[in-house]
TORKEMAR-539716 format. One line per 8 residues: number of its first residue (from 1); their letters; for each residue x, y, z of N, C-alpha, C. Coordinates in nm, 4 decimals. Atoms other than C-alpha are relative to their C-alpha. Layout:
BEGIN
NUM = A = X/Y/Z/X/Y/Z/X/Y/Z ~ ...;
END
This chain:
BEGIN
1 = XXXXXXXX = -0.0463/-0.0793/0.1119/-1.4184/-1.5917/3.5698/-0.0195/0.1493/0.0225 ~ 0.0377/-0.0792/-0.0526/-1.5347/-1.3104/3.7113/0.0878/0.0751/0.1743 ~ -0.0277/-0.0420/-0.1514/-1.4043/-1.0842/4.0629/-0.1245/-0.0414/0.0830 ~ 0.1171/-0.0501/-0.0866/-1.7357/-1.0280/4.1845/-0.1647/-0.0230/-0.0822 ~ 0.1588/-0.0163/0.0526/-2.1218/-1.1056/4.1299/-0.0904/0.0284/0.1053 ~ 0.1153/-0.0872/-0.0928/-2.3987/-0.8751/4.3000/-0.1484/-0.0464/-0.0611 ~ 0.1710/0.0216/-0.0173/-2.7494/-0.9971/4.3432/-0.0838/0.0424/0.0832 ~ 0.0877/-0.0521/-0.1101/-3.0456/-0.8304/4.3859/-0.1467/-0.0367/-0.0527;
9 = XXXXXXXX = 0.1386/0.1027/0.0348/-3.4124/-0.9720/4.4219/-0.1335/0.0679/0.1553 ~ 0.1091/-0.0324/-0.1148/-3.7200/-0.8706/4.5992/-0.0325/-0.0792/0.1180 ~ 0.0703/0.1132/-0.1001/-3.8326/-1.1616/4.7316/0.1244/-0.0971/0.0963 ~ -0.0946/0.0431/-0.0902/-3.6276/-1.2859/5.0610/0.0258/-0.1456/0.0143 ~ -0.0528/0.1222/-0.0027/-3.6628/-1.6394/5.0159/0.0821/-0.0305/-0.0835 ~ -0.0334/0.0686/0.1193/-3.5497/-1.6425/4.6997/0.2118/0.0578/0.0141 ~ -0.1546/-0.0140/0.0001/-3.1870/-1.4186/4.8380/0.0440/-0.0941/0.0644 ~ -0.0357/0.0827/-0.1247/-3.1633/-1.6881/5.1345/0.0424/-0.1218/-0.1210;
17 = XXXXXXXX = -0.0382/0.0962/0.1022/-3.1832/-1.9580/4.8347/0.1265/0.0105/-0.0517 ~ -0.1087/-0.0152/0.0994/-2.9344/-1.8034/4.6182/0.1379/0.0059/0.0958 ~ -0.1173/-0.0010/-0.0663/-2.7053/-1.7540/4.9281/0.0454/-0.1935/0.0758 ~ -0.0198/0.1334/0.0383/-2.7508/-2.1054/4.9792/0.0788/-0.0747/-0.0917 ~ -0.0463/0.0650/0.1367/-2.6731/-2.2184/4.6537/0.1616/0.0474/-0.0417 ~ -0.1351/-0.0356/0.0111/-2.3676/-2.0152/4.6408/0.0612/-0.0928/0.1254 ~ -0.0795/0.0877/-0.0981/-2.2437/-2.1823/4.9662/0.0174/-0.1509/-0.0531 ~ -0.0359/0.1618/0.0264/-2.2830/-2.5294/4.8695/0.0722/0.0155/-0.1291;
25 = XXXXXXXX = -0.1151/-0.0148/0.1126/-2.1166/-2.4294/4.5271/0.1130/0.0785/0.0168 ~ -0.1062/-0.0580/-0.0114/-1.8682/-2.2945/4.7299/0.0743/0.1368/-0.0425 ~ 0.0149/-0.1194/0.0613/-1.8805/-1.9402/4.5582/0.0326/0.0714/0.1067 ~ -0.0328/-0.0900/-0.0995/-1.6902/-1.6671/4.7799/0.0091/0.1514/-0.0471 ~ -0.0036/-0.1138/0.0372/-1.7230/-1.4033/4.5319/-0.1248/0.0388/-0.0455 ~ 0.1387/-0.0445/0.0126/-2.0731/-1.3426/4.5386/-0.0908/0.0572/0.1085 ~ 0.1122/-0.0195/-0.1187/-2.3780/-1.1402/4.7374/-0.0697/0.0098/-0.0443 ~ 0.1339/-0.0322/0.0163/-2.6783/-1.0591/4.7564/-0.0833/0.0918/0.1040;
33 = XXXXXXXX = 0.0672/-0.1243/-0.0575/-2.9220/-0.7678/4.8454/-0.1698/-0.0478/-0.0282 ~ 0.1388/0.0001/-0.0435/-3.2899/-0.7856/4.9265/-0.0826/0.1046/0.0008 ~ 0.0134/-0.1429/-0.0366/-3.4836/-0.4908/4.8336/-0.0643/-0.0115/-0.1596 ~ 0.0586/-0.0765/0.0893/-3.6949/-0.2657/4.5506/0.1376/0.0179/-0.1160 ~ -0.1317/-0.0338/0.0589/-3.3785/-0.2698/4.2570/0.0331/0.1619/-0.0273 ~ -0.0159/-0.1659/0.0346/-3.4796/0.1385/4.2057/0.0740/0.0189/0.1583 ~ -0.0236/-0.0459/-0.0606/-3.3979/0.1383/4.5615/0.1652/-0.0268/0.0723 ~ -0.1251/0.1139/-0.0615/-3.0840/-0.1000/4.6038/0.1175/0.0037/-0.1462;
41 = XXXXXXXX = -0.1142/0.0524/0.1339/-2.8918/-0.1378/4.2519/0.0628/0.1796/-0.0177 ~ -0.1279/-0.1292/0.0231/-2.7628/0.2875/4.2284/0.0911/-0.0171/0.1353 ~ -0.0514/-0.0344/-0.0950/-2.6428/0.3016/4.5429/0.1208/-0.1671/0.0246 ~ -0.0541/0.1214/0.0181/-2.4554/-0.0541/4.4729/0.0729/0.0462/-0.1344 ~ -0.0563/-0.0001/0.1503/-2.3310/0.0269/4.0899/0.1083/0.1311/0.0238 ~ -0.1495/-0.1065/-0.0173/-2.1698/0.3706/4.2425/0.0905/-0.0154/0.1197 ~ -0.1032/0.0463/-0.0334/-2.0085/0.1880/4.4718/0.1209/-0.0705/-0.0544 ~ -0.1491/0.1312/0.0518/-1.8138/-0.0716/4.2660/0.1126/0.1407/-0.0586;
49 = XXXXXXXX = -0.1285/-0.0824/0.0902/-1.4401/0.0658/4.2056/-0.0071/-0.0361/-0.1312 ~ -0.0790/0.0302/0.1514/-1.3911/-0.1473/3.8991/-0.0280/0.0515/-0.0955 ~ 0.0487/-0.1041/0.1042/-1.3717/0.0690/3.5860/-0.0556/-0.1115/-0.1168 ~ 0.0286/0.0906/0.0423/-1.4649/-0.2697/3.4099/-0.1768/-0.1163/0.0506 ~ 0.1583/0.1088/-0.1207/-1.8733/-0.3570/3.5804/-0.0598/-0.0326/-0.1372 ~ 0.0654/0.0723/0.0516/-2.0647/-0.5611/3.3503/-0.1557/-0.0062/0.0941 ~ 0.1420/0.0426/-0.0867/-2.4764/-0.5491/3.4622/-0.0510/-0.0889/-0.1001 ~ 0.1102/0.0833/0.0584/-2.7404/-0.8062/3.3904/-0.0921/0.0394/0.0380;
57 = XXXXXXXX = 0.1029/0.0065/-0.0198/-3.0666/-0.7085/3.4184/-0.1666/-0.0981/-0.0543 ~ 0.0824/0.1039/0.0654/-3.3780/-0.9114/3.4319/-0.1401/0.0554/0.0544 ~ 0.1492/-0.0838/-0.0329/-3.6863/-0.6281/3.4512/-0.1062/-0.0646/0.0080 ~ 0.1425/0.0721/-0.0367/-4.0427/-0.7527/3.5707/-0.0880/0.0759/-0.1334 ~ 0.1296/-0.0183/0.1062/-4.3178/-0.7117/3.2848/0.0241/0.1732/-0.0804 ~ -0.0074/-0.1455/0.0134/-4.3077/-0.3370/3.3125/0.1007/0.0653/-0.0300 ~ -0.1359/-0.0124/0.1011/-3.9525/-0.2801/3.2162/0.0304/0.0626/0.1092 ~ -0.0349/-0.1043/-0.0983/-3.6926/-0.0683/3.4607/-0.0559/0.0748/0.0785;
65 = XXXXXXXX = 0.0321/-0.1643/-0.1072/-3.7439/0.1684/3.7039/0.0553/0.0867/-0.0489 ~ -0.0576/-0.0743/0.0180/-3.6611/0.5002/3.5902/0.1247/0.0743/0.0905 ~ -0.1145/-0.0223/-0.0656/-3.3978/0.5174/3.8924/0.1244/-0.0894/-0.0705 ~ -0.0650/0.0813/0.0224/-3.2387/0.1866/3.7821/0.0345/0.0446/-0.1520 ~ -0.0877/-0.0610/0.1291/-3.1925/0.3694/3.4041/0.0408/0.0917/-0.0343 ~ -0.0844/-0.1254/-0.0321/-3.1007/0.7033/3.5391/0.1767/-0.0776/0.0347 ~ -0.1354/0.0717/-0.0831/-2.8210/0.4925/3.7384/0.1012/-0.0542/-0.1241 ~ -0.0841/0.0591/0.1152/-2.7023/0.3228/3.4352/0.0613/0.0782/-0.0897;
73 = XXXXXXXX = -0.0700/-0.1556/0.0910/-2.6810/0.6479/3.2434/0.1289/0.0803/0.0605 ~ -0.1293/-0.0315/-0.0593/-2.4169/0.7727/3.4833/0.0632/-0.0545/0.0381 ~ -0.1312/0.1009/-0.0437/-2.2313/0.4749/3.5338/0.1144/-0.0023/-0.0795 ~ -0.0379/0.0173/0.1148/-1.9760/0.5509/3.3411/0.1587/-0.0555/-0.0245 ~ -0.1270/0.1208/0.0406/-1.7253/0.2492/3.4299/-0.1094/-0.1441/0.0224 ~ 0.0680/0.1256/0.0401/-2.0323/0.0371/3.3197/0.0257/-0.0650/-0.1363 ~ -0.0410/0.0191/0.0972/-1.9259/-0.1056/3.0443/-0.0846/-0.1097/-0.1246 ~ 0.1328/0.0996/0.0806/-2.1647/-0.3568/2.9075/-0.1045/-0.0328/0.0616;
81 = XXXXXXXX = 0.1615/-0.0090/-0.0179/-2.5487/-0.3881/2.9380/-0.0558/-0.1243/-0.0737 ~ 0.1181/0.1121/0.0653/-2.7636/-0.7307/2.9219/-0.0888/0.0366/0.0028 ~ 0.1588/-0.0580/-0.0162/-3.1332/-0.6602/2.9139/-0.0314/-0.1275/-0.0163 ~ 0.0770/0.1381/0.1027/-3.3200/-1.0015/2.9204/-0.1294/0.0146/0.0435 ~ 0.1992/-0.0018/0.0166/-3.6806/-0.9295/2.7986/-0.0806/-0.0601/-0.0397 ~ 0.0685/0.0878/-0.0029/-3.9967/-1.0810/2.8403/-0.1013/0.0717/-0.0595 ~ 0.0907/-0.1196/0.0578/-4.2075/-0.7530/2.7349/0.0892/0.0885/-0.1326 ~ -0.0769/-0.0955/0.0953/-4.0262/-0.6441/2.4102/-0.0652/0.1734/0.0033;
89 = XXXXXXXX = 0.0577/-0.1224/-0.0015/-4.2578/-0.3197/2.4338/0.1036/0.0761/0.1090 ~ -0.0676/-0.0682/-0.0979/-4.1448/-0.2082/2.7956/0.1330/0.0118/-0.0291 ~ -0.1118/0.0755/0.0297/-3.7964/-0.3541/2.6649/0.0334/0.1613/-0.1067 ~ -0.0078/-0.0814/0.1297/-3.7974/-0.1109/2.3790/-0.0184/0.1513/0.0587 ~ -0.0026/-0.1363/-0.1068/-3.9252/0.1920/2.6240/0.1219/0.0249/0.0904 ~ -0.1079/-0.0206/-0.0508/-3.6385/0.1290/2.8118/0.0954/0.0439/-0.0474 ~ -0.1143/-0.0384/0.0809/-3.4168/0.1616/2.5786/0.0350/0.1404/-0.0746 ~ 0.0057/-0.1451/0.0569/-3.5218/0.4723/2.4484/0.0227/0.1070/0.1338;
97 = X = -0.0143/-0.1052/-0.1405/-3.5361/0.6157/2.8147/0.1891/-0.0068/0.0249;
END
């Protein structure tokens, strides 16, 4: 339903999994990146052409990186924003940042 889905995750077993899991579900419109998301998701979000990007984010305890909500602030063929929080506090700091 989708063109394109970008994944990004610290931990390397867990991209090898997901690139797994896409293969056996046959999925050809998906990747994945390996990496710090402050250091991997701007330099990925100002790449996409489509004036139509949809992000999901799924912040660790501490809420965003202040790169990853600088990035979002100038995305501006981002068009809709999930947040799924586990720390309503950090959750709520984010939002204000």
């Amino acid at each position: 339903r989708v063109k394109k889905v970008i994944g990004i995750e610290l931990c390397q077993e867990a991209v090898e999994d997901a690139k797994m899991n896409a293969k056996l579900n046959d999925l050809s419109n998906v990747e994945f990146h390996c990496g710090k998301a402050e250091d991997v998701f701007p330099n990925i979000l100002n790449a996409l052409v489509s004036p139509n990007v949809t992000a999901i984010v799924d912040p660790p305890r501490a809420g965003l990186h202040s790169k990853v909500i600088l990035a979002i602030r100038r995305a501006e063929h981002l068009k809709r924003l999930v947040y799924v929080a586990c720390n309503a506090k950090a959750a709520m700091s984010n939002f204000v940042e």
